[in-house]
Every structure is written in structure tokens, then in C-alpha cells.
C-alpha positions, 0 to 999 in steps of 0.5 A, spaced: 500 500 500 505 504 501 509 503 496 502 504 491 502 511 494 510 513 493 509 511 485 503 514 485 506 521 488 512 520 483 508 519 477 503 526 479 510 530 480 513 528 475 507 529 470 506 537 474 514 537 473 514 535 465 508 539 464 511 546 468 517 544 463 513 545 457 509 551 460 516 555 460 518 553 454 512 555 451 512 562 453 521 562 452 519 562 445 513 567 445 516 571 447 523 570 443 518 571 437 515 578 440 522 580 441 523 578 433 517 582 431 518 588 435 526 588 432 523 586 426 524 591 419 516 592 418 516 594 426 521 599 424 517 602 418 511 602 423 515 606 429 518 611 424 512 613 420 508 614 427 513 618 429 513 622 423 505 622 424 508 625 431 512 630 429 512 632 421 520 634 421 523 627 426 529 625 424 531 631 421 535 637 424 529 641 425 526 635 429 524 633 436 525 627 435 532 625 432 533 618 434 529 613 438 531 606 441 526 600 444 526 599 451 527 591 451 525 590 457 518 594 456 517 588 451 510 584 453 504 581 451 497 585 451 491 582 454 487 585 449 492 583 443 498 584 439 505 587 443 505 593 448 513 596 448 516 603 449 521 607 445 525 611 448 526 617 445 533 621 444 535 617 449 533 621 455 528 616 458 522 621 460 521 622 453 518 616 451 511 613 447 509 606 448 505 603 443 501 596 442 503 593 435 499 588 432 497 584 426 491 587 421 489 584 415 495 579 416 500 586 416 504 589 423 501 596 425 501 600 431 494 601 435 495 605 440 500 609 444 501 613 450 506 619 450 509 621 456 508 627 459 515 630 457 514 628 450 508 631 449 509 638 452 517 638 448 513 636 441 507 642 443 501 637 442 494 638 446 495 636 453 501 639 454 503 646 459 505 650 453 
């Protein structure tokens, strides 16, 4: 009987420890794949054509935003859907716009955002002291 009962025990952790094994892989390689996409030529098409959208002169000697770089750790997965992750602009951490990419009609593209209060007060946009 005892005997029954240590097998048993064995055979339920090792099937919890297999199963937590697969869990982990799984999410390893989603996010792997996240970070691929986001790193991707495609998002960064997108970022800079939402930028421009943000500030019409970016990336050019009259422009508030002269660079941007992906805040790698910002990178996770949306409840909603699609990749939340944050750019810092111009290196200056304050000055950042968080975006939620996704796939639309088999094509990534940007969803919404959020800019920081610093951005939006430098670039002069509503809701800004200026």
C-alpha cells in the first residue's frame, strides 16, 4: 500500500514537473518571437512613420525627435492583443511613447500609444503646459 502511494506521488510530480517544463518553454519562445517582431524591419517602418505622424520634421535637424531606441525590457504581451513596448526617445528616458503593435489584415501596425508627459509638452501637442 505504501509503496502504491510513493509511485503514485512520483508519477503526479513528475507529470506537474514535465508539464511546468513545457509551460516555460512555451512562453521562452513567445516571447523570443515578440522580441523578433518588435526588432523586426516592418516594426521599424511602423515606429518611424508614427513618429513622423508625431512630429512632421523627426529625424531631421529641425526635429524633436532625432533618434529613438526600444526599451527591451518594456517588451510584453497585451491582454487585449498584439505587443505593448516603449521607445525611448533621444535617449533621455522621460521622453518616451509606448505603443501596442499588432497584426491587421495579416500586416504589423501600431494601435495605440501613450506619450509621456515630457514628450508631449517638448513636441507642443494638446495636453501639454505650453
Amino acid at each position: 500500500m505504501k509503496k502504491k502511494l510513493i509511485i503514485t506521488l512520483g508519477v503526479v510530480v513528475t507529470i506537474i514537473l514535465v508539464l511546468g517544463v513545457k509551460f516555460y518553454m512555451d512562453e521562452k519562445k513567445l516571447d523570443e518571437e515578440m522580441i523578433k517582431e518588435v526588432y523586426s524591419d516592418e516594426a521599424k517602418e511602423v515606429f518611424e512613420e508614427r513618429l513622423k505622424n508625431l512630429d512632421p520634421k523627426a529625424f531631421t535637424n529641425e526635429g524633436v525627435i532625432q533618434s529613438y531606441e526600444i526599451d527591451k525590457e518594456s517588451i510584453e504581451r497585451n491582454p487585449m492583443g498584439g505587443i505593448n513596448v516603449t521607445l525611448i526617445i533621444n535617449k533621455e528616458s522621460e521622453l518616451n511613447v509606448t505603443y501596442t503593435l499588432g497584426k491587421f489584415d495579416g500586416k504589423l501596425d501600431g494601435g495605440g500609444a501613450s506619450i509621456s508627459k515630457e514628450l508631449t509638452e517638448k513636441l507642443g501637442l494638446v495636453g501639454g503646459n505650453k
